[in-house]
LOKOLZA-545073 format. One record per residue (C-alpha): residue in one letter; x, y, z. Coordinates in steps of 0.001 Angstrom, whole numbers, m for minus. Layout:
BEGIN
{site A; {X; Y; Z}}
...
//
This chain:
BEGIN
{site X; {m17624; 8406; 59949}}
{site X; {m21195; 10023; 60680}}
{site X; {m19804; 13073; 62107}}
{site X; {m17229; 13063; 59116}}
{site X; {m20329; 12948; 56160}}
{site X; {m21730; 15461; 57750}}
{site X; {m19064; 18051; 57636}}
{site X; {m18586; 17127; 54352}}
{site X; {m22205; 17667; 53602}}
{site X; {m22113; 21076; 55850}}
{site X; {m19384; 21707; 52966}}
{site X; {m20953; 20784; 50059}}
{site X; {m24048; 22928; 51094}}
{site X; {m21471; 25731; 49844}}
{site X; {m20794; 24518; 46881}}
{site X; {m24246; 25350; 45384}}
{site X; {m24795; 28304; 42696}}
{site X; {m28537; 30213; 42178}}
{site X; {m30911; 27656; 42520}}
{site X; {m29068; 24793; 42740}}
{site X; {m30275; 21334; 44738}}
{site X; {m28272; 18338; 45950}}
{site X; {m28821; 14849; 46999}}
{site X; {m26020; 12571; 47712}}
{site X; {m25682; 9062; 49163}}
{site X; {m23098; 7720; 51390}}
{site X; {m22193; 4058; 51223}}
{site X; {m19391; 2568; 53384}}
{site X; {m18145; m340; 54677}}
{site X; {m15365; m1706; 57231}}
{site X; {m14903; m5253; 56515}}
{site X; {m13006; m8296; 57604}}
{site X; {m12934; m11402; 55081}}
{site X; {m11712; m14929; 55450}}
{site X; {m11610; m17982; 53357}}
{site X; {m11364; m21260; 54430}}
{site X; {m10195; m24228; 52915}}
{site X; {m9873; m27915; 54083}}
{site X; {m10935; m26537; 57213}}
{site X; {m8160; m24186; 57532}}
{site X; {m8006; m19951; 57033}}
{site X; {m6164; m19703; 53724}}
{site X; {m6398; m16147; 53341}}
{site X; {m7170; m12972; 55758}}
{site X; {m8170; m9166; 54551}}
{site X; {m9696; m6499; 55315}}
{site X; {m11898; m3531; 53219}}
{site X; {m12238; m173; 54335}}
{site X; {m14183; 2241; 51767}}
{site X; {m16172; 5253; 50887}}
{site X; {m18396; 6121; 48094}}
{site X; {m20188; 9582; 48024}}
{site X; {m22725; 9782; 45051}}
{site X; {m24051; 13236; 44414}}
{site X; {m26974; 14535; 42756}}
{site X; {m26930; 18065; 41276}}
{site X; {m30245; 19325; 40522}}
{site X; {m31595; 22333; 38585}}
{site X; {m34899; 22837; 37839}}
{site X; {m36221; 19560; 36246}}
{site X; {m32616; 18479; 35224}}
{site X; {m30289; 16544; 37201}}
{site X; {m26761; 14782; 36705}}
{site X; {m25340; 12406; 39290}}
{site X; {m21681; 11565; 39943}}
{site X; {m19583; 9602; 41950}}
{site X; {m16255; 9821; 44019}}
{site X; {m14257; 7448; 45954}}
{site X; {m13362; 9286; 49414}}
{site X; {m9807; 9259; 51017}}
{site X; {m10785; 10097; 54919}}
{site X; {m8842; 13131; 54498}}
{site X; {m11267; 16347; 54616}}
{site X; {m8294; 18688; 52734}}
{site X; {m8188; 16356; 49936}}
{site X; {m11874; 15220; 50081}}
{site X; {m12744; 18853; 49757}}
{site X; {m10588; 19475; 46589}}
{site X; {m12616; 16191; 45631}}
{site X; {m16092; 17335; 45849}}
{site X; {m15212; 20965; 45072}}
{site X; {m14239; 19386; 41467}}
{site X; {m16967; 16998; 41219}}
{site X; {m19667; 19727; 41680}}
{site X; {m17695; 22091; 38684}}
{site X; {m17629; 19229; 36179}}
{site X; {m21641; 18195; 36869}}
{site X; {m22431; 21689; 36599}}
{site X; {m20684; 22073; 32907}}
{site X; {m22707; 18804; 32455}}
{site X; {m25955; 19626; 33556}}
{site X; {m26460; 22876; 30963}}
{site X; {m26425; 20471; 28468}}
{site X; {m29552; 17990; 29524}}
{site X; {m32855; 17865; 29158}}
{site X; {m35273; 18636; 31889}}
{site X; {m36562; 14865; 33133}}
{site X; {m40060; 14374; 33392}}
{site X; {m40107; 12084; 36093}}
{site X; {m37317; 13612; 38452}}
{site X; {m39072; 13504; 42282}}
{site X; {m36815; 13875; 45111}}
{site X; {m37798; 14510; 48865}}
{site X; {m38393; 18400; 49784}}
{site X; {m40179; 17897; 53426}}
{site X; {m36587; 17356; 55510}}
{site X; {m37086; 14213; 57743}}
{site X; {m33801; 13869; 59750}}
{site X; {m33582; 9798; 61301}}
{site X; {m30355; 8518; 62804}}
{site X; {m29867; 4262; 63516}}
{site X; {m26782; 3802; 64738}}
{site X; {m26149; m198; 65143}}
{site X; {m24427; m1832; 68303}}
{site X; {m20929; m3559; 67385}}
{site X; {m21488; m7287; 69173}}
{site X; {m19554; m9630; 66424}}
{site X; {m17686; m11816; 68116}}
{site X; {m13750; m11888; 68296}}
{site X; {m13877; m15915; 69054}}
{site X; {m15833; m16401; 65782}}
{site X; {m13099; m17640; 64026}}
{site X; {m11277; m19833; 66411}}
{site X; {m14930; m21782; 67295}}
{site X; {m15079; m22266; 63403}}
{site X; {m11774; m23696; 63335}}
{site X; {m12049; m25982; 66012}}
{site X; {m15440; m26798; 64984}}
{site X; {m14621; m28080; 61380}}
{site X; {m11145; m29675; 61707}}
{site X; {m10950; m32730; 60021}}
{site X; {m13216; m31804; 57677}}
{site X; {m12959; m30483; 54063}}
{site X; {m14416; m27151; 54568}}
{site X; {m14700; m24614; 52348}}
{site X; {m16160; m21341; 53058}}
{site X; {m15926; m17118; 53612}}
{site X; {m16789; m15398; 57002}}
{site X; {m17546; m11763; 56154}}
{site X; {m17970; m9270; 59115}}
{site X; {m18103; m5481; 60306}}
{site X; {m19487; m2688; 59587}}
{site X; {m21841; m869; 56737}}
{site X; {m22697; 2253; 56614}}
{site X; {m25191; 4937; 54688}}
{site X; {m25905; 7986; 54897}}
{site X; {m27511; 10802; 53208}}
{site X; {m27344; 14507; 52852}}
{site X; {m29068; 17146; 51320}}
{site X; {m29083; 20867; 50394}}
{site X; {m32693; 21152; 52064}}
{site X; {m31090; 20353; 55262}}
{site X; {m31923; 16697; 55576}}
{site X; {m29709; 14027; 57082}}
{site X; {m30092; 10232; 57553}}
{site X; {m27377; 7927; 59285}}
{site X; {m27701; 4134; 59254}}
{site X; {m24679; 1634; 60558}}
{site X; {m25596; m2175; 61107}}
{site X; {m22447; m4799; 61960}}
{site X; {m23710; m8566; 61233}}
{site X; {m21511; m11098; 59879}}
{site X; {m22186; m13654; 57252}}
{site X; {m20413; m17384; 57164}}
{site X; {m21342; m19108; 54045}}
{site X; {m19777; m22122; 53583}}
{site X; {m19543; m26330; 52181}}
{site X; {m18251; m29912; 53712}}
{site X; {m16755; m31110; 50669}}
{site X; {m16794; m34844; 49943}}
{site X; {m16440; m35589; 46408}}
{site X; {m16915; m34416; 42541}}
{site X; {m20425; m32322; 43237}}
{site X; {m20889; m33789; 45923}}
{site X; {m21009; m31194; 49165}}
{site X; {m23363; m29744; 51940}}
{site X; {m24068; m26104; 52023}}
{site X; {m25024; m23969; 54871}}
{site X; {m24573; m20668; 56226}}
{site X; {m24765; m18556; 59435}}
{site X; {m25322; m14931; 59209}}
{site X; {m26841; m12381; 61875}}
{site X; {m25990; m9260; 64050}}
{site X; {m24977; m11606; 67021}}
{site X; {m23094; m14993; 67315}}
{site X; {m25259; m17776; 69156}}
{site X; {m22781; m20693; 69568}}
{site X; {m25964; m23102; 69887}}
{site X; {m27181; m21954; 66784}}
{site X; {m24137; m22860; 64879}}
{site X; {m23240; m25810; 66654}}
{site X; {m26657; m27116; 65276}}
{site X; {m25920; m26128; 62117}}
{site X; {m22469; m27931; 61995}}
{site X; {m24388; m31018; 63758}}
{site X; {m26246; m31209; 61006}}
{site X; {m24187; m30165; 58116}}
{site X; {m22202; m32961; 59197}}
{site X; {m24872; m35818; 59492}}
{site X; {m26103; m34801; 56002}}
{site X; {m21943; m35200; 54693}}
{site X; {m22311; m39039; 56135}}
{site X; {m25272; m39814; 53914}}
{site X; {m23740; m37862; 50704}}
{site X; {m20894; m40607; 51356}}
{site X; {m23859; m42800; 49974}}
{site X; {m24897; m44196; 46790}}
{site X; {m26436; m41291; 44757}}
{site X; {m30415; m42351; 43777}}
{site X; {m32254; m41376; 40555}}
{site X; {m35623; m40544; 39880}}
{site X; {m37577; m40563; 36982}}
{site X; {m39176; m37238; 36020}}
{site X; {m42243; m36344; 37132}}
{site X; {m44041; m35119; 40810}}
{site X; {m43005; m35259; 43737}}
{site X; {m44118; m34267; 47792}}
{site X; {m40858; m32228; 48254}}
{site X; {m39212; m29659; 50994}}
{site X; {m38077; m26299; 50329}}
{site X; {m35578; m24850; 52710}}
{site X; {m35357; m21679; 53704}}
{site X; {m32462; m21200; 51838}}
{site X; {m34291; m22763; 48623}}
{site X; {m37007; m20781; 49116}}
{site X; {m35034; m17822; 49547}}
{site X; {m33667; m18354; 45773}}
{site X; {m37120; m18497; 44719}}
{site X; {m37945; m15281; 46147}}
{site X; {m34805; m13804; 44511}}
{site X; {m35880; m14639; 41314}}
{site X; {m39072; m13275; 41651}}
{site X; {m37940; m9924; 43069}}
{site X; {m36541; m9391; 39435}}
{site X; {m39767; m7313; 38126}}
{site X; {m42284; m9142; 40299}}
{site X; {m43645; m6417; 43069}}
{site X; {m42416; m3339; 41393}}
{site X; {m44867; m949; 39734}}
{site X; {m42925; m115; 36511}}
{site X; {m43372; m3969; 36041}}
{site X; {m46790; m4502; 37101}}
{site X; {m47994; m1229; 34878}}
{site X; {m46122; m2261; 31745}}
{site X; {m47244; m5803; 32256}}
{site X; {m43546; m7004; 32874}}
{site X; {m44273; m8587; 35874}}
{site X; {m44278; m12158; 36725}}
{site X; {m47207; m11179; 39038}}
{site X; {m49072; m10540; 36118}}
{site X; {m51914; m13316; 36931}}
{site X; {m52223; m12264; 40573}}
{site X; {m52624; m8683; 39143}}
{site X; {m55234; m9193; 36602}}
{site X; {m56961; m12846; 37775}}
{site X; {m58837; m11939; 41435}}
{site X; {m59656; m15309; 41602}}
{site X; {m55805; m16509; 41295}}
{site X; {m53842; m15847; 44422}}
{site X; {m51600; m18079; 46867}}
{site X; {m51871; m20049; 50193}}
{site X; {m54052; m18093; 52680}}
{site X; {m50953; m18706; 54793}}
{site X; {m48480; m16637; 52638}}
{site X; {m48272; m13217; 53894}}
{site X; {m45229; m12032; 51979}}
{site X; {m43449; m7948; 53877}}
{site X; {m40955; m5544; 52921}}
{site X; {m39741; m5587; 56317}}
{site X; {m37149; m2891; 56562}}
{site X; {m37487; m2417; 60139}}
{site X; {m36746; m6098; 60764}}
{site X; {m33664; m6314; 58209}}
{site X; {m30273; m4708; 58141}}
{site X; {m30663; m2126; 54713}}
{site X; {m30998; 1708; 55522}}
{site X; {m35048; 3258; 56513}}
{site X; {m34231; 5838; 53772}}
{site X; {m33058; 5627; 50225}}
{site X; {m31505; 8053; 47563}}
{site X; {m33767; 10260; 47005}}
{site X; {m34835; 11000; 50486}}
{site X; {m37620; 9465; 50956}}
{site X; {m38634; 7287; 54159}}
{site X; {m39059; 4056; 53892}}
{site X; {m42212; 2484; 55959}}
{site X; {m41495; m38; 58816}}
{site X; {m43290; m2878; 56801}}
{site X; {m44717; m2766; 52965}}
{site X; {m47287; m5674; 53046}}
{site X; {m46256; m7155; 49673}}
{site X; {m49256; m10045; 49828}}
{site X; {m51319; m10686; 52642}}
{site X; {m52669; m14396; 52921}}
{site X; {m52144; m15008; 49674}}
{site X; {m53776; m12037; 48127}}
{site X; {m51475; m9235; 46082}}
{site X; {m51620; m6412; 48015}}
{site X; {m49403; m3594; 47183}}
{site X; {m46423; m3002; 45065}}
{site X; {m43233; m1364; 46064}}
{site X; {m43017; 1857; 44332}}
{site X; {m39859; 4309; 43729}}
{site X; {m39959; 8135; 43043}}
{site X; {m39370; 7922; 39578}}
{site X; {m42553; 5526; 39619}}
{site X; {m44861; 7260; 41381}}
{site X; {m44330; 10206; 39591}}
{site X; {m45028; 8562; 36251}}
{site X; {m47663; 7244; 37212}}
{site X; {m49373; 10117; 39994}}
{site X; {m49104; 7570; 42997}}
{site X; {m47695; 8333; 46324}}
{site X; {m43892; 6146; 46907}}
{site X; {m43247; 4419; 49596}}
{site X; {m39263; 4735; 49260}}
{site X; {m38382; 1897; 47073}}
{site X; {m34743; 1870; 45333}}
{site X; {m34842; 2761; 41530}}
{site X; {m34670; m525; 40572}}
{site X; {m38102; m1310; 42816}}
{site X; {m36406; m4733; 44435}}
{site X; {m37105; m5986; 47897}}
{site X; {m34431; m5544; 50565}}
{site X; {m35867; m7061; 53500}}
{site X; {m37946; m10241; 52388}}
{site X; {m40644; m11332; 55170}}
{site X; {m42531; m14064; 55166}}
{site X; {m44728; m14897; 57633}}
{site X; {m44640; m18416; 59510}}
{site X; {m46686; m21399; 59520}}
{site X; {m47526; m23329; 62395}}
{site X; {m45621; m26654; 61053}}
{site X; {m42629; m28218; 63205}}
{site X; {m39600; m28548; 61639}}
{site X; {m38961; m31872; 63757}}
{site X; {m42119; m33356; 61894}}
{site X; {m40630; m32516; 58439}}
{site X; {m39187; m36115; 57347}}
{site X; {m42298; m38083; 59257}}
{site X; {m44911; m35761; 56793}}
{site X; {m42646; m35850; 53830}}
{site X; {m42801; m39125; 53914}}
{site X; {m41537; m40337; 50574}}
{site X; {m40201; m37380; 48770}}
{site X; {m37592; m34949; 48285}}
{site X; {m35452; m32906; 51244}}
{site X; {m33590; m29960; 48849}}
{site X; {m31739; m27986; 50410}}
{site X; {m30481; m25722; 47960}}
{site X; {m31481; m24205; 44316}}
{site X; {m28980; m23189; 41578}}
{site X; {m29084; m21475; 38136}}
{site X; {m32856; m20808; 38620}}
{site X; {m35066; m18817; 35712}}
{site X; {m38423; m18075; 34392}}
{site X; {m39579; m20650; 31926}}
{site X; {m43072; m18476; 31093}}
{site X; {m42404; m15042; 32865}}
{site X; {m46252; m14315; 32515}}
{site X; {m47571; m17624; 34265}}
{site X; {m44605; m17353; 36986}}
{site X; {m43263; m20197; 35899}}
{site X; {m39506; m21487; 37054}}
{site X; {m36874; m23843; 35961}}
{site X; {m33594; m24257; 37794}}
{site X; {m31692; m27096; 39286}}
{site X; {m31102; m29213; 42905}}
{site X; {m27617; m28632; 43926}}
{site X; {m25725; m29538; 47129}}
{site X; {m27241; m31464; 49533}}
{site X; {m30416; m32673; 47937}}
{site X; {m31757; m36400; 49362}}
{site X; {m33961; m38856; 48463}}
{site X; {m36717; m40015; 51718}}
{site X; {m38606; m42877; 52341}}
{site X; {m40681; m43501; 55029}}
{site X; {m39629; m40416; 56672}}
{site X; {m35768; m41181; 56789}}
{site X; {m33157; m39941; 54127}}
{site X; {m31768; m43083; 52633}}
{site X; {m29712; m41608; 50049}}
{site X; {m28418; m38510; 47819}}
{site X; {m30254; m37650; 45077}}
{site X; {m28461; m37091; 41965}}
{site X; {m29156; m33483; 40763}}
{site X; {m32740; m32670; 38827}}
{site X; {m33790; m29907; 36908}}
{site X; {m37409; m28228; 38328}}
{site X; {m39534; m26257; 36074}}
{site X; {m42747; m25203; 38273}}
{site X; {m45303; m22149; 38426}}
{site X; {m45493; m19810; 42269}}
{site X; {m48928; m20713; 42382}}
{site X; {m48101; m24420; 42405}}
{site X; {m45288; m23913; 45014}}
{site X; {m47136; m21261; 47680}}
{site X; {m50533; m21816; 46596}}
{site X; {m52566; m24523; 44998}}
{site X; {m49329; m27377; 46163}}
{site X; {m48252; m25977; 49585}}
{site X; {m48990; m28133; 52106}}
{site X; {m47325; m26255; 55393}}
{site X; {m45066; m23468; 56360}}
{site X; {m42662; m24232; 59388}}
{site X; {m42994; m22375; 62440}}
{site X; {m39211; m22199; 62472}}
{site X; {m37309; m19128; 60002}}
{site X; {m34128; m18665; 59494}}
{site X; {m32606; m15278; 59131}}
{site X; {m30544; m15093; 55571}}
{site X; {m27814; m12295; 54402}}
{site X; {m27500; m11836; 50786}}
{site X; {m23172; m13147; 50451}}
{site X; {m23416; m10744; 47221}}
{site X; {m20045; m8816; 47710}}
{site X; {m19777; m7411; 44294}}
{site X; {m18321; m3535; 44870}}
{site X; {m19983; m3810; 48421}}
{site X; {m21287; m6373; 50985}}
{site X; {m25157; m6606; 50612}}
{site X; {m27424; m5002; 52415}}
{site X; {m30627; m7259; 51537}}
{site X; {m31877; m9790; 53734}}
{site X; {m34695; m12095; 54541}}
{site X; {m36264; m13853; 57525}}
{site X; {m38138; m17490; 55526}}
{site X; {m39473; m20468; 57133}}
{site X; {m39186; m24134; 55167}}
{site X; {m41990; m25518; 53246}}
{site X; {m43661; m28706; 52340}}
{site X; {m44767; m28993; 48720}}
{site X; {m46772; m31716; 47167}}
{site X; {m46766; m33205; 43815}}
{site X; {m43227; m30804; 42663}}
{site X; {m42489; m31352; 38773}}
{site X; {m39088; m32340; 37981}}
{site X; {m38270; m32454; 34409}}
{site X; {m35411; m34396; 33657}}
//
């Protein structure tokens, strides 16, 4: 597939009239879905596909479109051939754009990922789970980017993971939720996670307990915290936001005395997750971005279109200025001592249908869902009927954080809208006093 974008690009480099520019993005994938259900595969498929998106550039104007590619380099020549005519009748008729910025110093980088999913995946699931009301998808193979341009630059990056995300089912709402994603299947690792999937499906077989609104010492797994970060990524640590005081970073921005936990140190770590070192444009993409650094903002993530606006130097973020590759940094708190600290509290598991209630303060509502239990004297007694949360950042890693495990867990995004995700994020658990639920 490399060697096949490349020839096309070698091809398109023909295509160009006076002084005529292109950019254009490969995204690809070869996938392998299954669903479970009751503990058995209900339905196998597979995805193969190919998007080129290309960039035509003249002067300060530029039009972009897309085409779906067949694998055949006859008919994917008639394809682009045509694309480039129509963008060019286009592209007399625009504007020049003001903020257009795309990368003119070639830097060539090739990552080619190893291929070690497992082909007994799927029969260890099986046996693992029978008996059981599960209900899940295991997504696997390979993604692909790549990009091209008329300057001579090319970038290749492949990465094969897989991603199980699934639920032990007992009743009405009632159900655990886990998930198992990485680049290489550890049979311990899952085994553990089925182990205690399974322990946490006895206790949901309990009588549900209520709580009265109000605070509460809680823990955040990493897959809670991991919708929390999610939510903040929308605006929170791009510049656009932070210049036209969009973001929900806003206090941290403006307030040097209001920051986090010294112990939150939060990284764009691209060279640690599975998304592409490069991104549409051409630009490079730096190993880490340190995002904030015990607790203090930092730096924001800043796309080409940004940093022209606003005469900064990018550091390769995508248009849309989002983390990819979520870091954050661990504590030095056991994850064997969570239930003896907790105490009396609140074990969540998992967040759902999460928002800002006051955007500017960084303030969140959402809900409990799943597996969410209620602790006393560091043992789960019981399942806790689901709560609604409405709570600011800088209760949750700053003021209120009590620890950070020294365990993470390594998350894929299960977004497979046009395309399985790219983003990522490697998140310990944390303990959180005095929590406001709502109602």
């Amino acid at each position: 597939m490399q060697d096949y974008f490349y020839a096309l690009a070698d091809f398109m480099d023909k295509q160009l009239q006076d002084d005529e520019v292109y950019l254009c993005e490969l995204t690809a994938e070869q996938s392998e879905f299954v669903r479970f259900n009751q503990g058995h595969i209900r339905q196998p498929g597979s995805v193969e596909q190919r998007y080129l998106e290309i960039d035509l550039i003249k002067k300060q104007c530029c039009v972009t479109g897309q085409l779906a590619l067949s694998g055949s380099m006859h008919t994917d020549h008639e394809r682009v051939a045509t694309l480039f005519s129509e963008l060019r009748d286009k592209l007399q008729h625009l504007q020049d754009d003001p903020y257009l910025f795309y990368a003119t110093e070639v830097h060539s980088t090739e990552s080619i990922g190893t291929n070690q999913l497992p082909a007994e995946a799927l029969t260890e699931i099986v046996s693992s789970v029978q008996a059981h009301d599960f209900v899940g998808i295991y997504a696997s193979g390979g993604i692909f980017t790549g990009f091209a341009n008329s300057l001579g630059q090319r970038n290749w990056h492949s990465s094969y993971n897989f991603n199980l995300d699934w639920s032990f089912y007992h009743s009405k709402d009632k159900a655990v939720k886990s998930a198992y994603a990485g680049c290489h299947w550890e049979t311990p690792i899952f085994q553990d996670k089925i182990t205690q999937a399974l322990a946490q499906l006895e206790i949901l077989k309990r009588k549900p307990h209520t709580i009265t609104p109000g605070p509460y010492r809680v823990y955040l797994s990493p897959t809670a915290l991991y919708e929390i970060l999610q939510l903040l990524s929308w605006d929170g640590f791009g510049l656009k936001a932070q210049r036209t005081k969009a973001s929900a970073l806003l206090k941290m921005l403006e307030t040097p005395a209001q920051h986090l936990h010294s112990s939150v140190t939060l990284t764009e770590n691209t060279a640690q997750g599975i998304a592409p070192a490069f991104q549409s444009d051409g630009f490079i993409r730096p190993a880490q971005v340190p995002l904030i650094s015990q607790g203090v903002y930092d730096s924001a993530l800043v796309s080409p279109r940004s940093a022209k606006e606003y005469g900064v130097k990018t550091n390769g973020a995508n248009d849309e200025e989002t983390p990819l590759s979520f870091d954050l940094a661990a504590g030095d708190f056991q994850k064997a001592d969570i239930l003896k600290t907790l105490d009396t509290g609140i074990y969540i598991n998992n967040l759902w249908y999460l928002n800002y209630s006051d955007r500017a303060a960084c303030r969140m509502t959402g809900m409990t869902r799943f597996a969410t239990f209620w602790v006393e004297k560091g043992e789960i007694v019981a399942p806790l009927n689901v709560m609604r949360f409405d709570e600011t950042l800088y209760n949750i890693l700053g003021d209120k954080l009590i620890a950070l495990t020294k365990e993470r867990e390594f998350i894929i995004e299960t977004d497979t809208y046009e395309k399985r995700s790219t983003g990522s994020a490697q998140l310990p658990g944390a303990l959180v006093e005095d929590f406001s639920f709502t109602l």
